[in-house]
C-alpha positions as CSV (number, residue, x, y, z in Angstrom):
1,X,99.1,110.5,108.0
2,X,102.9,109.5,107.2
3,X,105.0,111.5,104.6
4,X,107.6,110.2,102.8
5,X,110.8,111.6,103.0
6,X,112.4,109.4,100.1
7,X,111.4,107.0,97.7
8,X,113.8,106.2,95.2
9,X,112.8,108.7,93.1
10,X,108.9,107.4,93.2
11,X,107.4,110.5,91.1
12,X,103.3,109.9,89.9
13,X,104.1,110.7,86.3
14,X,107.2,108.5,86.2
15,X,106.2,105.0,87.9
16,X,102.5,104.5,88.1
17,X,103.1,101.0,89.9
18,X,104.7,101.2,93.0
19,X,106.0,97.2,92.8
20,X,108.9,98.6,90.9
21,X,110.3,100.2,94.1
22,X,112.3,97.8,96.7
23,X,112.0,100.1,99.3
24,X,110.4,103.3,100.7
25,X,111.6,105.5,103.3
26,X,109.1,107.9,105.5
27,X,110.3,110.2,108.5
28,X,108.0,109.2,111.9
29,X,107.2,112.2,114.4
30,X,110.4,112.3,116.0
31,X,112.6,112.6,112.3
32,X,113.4,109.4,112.3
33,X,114.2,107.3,109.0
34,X,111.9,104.4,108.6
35,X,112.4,101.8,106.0
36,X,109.9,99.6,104.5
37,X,109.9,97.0,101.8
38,X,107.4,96.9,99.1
39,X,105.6,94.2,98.9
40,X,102.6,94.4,96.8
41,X,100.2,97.5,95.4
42,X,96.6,97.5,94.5
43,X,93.2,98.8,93.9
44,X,90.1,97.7,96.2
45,X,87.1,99.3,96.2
46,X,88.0,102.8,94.1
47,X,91.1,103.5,96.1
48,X,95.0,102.0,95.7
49,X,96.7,100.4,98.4
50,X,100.5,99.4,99.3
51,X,101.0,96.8,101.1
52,X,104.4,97.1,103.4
53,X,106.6,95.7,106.0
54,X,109.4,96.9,108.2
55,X,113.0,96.6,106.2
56,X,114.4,93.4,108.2
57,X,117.8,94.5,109.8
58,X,119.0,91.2,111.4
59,X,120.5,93.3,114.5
60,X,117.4,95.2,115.7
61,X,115.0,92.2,114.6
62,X,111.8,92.3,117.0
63,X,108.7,90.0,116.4
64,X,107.1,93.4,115.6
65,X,108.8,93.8,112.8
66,X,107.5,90.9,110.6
67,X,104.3,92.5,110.3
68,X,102.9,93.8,107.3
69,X,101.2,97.7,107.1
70,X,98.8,99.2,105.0
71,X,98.7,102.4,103.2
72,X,95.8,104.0,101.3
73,X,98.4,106.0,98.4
74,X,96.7,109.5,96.9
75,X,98.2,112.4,95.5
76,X,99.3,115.1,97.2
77,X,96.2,117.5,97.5
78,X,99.1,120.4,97.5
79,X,101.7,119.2,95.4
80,X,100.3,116.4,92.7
81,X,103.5,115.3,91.9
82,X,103.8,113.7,95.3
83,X,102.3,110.8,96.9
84,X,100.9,111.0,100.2
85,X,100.5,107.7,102.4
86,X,97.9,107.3,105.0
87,X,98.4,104.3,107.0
88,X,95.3,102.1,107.8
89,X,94.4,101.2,111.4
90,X,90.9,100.1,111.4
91,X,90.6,96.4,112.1
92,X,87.7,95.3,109.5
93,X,89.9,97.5,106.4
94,X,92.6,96.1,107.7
95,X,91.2,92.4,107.2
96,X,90.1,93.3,103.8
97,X,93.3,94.2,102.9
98,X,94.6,91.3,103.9
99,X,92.7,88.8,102.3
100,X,93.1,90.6,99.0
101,X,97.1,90.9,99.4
102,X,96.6,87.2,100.6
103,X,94.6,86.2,97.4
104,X,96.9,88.2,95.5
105,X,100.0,86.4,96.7
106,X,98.4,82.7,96.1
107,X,97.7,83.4,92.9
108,X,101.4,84.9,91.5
109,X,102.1,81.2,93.4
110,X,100.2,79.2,90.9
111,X,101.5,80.8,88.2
C-alpha cells in the first residue's frame, strides 16, 4: 500500500474527483518524494480507480517511466478525511483497467 505524503490539498470532502489535481506526490519505502501526474479517475466494478504516470523530468527520463500505474483510492479506514492508494499489480485487473482508461480516453477524443 502507498501513502501519500502530499496532494495539493486533495481532501474527500473538498474535491470528490481527483481529475482536478495535476499531480500527486507519495513517499516510497526509503522517504523518497515520488511524483505522478493524474491522468484519469474512475469507478469499475463498485470500486474507484486513478489512473497515473511517473511526472516526466526530461533529465532522469527512463523508458520506465512512460508507463501508466493503477491505484484502487478508499478512505482512510483511520482517518476518513484521507485517501489511501493501493497500487494494483495483478496482471488480469491490471488489463481491465486498462481497457477502460483506454475506452475512456477514445471517447473524450470524439467529442
Amino acid at each position: 500500500m502507498n501513502e501519500m505524503n502530499e496532494t495539493s490539498n486533495v481532501n474527500k470532502n473538498d474535491n470528490e474527483n481527483l481529475t482536478n489535481i495535476q499531480m500527486i506526490v507519495f513517499e516510497d519505502e526509503d522517504g523518497l518524494d515520488i511524483e505522478m501526474e493524474v491522468l484519469d479517475e474512475f469507478e469499475h466494478e463498485g470500486k474507484r480507480y486513478v489512473a497515473l504516470r511517473p511526472a516526466f523530468d526530461a533529465e532522469a527520463f527512463t523508458e520506465d517511466e512512460d508507463s501508466i500505474n493503477f491505484f484502487e483510492v478508499y478512505a482512510d479506514p483511520e482517518n476518513d478525511e484521507e485517501e489511501m492508494f493501493d497500487l494494483i499489480e495483478d496482471p488480469a485487473s491490471l488489463q481491465a483497467l486498462s481497457d477502460v482508461l483506454e475506452n475512456r480516453l477514445m471517447s473524450r477524443g470524439n467529442e
